[in-house]
N, C-alpha and C positions, 0 to 999 in steps of 0.2 A: 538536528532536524526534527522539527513535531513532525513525521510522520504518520501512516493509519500503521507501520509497525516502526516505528523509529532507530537511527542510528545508535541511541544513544544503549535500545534495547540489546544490538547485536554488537556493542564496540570490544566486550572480554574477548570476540573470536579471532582466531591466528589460522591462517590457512599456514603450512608449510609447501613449500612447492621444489625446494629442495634444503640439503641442509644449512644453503648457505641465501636464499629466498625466502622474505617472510612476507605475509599481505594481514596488515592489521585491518580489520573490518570494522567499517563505523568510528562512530565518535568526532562526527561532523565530517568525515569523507573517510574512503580505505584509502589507506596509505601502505606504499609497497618497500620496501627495506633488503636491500641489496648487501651484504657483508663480503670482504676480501678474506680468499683462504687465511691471513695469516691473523685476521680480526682488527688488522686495523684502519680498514678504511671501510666507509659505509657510503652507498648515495640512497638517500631519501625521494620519494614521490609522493610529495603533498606531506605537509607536517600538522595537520587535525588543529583543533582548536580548543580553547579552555580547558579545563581540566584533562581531558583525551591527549590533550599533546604534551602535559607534562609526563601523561601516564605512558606516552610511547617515549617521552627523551628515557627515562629511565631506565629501558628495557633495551638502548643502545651505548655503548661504552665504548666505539672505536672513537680514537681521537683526532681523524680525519673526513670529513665528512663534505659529503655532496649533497647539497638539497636541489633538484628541479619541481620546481612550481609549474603545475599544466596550468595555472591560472591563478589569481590574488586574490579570489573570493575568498572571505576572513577563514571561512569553513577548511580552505584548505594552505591557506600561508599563514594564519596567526601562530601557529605555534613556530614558524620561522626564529620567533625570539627567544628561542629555548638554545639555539644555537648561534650565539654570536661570530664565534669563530669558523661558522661554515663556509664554501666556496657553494654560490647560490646561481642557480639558473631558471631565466623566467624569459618570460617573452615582452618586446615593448607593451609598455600601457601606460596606463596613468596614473603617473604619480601620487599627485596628492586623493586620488582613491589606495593607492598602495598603502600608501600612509596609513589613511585610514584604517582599512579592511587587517592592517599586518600590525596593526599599535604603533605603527613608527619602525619595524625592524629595518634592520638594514636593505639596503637597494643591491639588485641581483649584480652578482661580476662577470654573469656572460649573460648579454642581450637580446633576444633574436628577433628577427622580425620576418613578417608573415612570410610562407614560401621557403625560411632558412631552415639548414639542417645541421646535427651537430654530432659529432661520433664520442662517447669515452668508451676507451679500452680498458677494461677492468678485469685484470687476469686472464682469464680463456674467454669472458663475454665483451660484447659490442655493444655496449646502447646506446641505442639511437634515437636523438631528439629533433622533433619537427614540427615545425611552429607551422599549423595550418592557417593563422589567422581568425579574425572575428567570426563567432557562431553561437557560443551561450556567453562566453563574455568579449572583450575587447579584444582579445590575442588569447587562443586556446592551441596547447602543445601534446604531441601525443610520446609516450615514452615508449622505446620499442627493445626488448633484451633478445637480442637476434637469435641468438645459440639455445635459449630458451624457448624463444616464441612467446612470449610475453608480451600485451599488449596494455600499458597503462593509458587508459583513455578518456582518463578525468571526467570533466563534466559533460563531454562529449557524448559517451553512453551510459544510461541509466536502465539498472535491469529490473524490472516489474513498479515501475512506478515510473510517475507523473514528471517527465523534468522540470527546475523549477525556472523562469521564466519572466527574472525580474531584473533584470539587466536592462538596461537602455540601447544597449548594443547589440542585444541576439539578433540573430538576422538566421531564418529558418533555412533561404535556400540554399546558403552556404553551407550549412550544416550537414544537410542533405548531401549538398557535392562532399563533402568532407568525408562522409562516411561511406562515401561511393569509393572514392580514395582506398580507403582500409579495406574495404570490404573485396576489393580489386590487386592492392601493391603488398599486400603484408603476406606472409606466411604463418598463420598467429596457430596457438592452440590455445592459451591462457588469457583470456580479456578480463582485466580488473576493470570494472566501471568506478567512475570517480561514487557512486552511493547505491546498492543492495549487492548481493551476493556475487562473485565469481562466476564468467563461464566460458562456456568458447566461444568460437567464432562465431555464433547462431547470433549473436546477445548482441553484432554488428548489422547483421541484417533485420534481425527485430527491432532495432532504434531505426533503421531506415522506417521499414514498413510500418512503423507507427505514426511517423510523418508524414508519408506520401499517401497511405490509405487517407488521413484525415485531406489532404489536399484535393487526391481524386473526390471523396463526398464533399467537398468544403459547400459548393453548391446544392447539395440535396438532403432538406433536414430528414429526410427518412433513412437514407442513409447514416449522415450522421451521429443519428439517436440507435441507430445497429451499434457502428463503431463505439460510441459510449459504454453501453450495455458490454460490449466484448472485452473494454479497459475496465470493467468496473471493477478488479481485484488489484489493482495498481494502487498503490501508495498512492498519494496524494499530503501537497503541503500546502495549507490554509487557500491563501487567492490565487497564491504564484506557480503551484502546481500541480495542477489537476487538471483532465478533460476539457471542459469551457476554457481556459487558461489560452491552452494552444490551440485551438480554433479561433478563438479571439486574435490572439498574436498573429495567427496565418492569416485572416483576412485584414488584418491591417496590412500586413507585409502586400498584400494583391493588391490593395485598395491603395499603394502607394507605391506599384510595380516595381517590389521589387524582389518580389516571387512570379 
């Protein structure tokens, strides 16, 4: 991502979160890496892209392996292809963009669609996957490591920057209910955002209120130009996400009621 500080800047970093918990940061999304006491089973969330996803296959060696895809944007399933022999989970979408967006990798073995939930038992942890349906992309899932508290929340929330907003499918006020959701059903302490830094639970409520502030001003450019001024140390990416970006997108969505 050309970011104003980019993924590709912060992708060497490794949060540990325990010894068997790793969150690779950047390199086209952070991707969060699950290991079995015994090392041989792994589930992935999000497999990065170009060069980032060969440099994450190589730093996993269990021979069993889980990938959930919160979404098929290339960013975060092109490295999908790094693992042929994975047992892969994603939410319905569209195919021939999978295709595209994944190089052709294989098509996921558990499907889910919007509303569905899904448990793996993985040693003493629960994760939990839940396809909330269309919001930044077509089908967006959220990954939940109960005994953890771990929240991978994809493209869902972005911490100190601009989401980006070049989907034909986001739809804002879903997003919003989405994260009312989380911010209300989860017990979280750890939220990875699908792109900047780790945080807690705040970094749910801060992706709300970056939307609904901008919805409450949507109407008043005095206001709005406050708001701007407030996001001005947010990342930003080229047309698709930045400030003007999601004010644009939000009065389309009003102007075609469906905000």
């Amino acid at each position: 991502m050309l970011a104003r500080r980019s993924d590709k800047a912060v992708e060497s970093k490794v949060v540990n979160i325990d010894s068997q918990m790793k969150i690779y940061i950047g390199g086209g999304c952070n991707s969060t890496v699950l290991l079995s006491n015994d090392g041989r089973k792994a589930i992935i969330v999000d497999t990065k892209y170009f060069g980032s996803a060969k440099k994450l296959r190589s730093k996993i060696s269990a021979p069993e392996i889980t990938i959930i895809n919160t979404h098929f944007h290339l960013d975060h399933a092109r490295g999908n292809k790094h693992y042929p022999d994975a047992f892969i989970i994603s939410g319905n979408t569209n195919w021939k963009q999978w295709d595209f967006d994944t190089a052709y990798s294989r098509h996921p073995d558990k499907i889910l669609d919007p509303g569905e939930d899904f448990d793996i038992h993985f040693d003493d942890e629960i994760v939990h996957v839940s396809d909330m349906g269309r919001a930044h992309s077509p089908n967006d899932l959220i990954v939940f490591f109960k005994k953890r508290k771990v929240l991978a929340a994809g493209d869902l929330i972005w911490t100190n920057r601009h989401p980006i907003l070049l989907d034909k499918n986001v739809n804002l006020k879903l997003w919003i209910s989405y994260l009312e959701i989380m911010e209300s059903s989860y017990d979280v302490h750890t939220v990875v955002p699908g792109h900047g830094n780790i945080s807690g639970k705040e970094s749910i409520s801060n992706m709300k209120e970056y939307f609904t502030s901008i919805l409450r001003s949507i109407n008043f450019p005095a206001e709005l130009k406050k708001l701007k001024y407030q996001y001005a140390d947010y990342s930003t990416f080229l047309f698709f996400g930045n400030f003007s970006r999601t004010v644009k997108v939000m009065k389309n969505e009003i102007r075609n009621n469906s905000i």
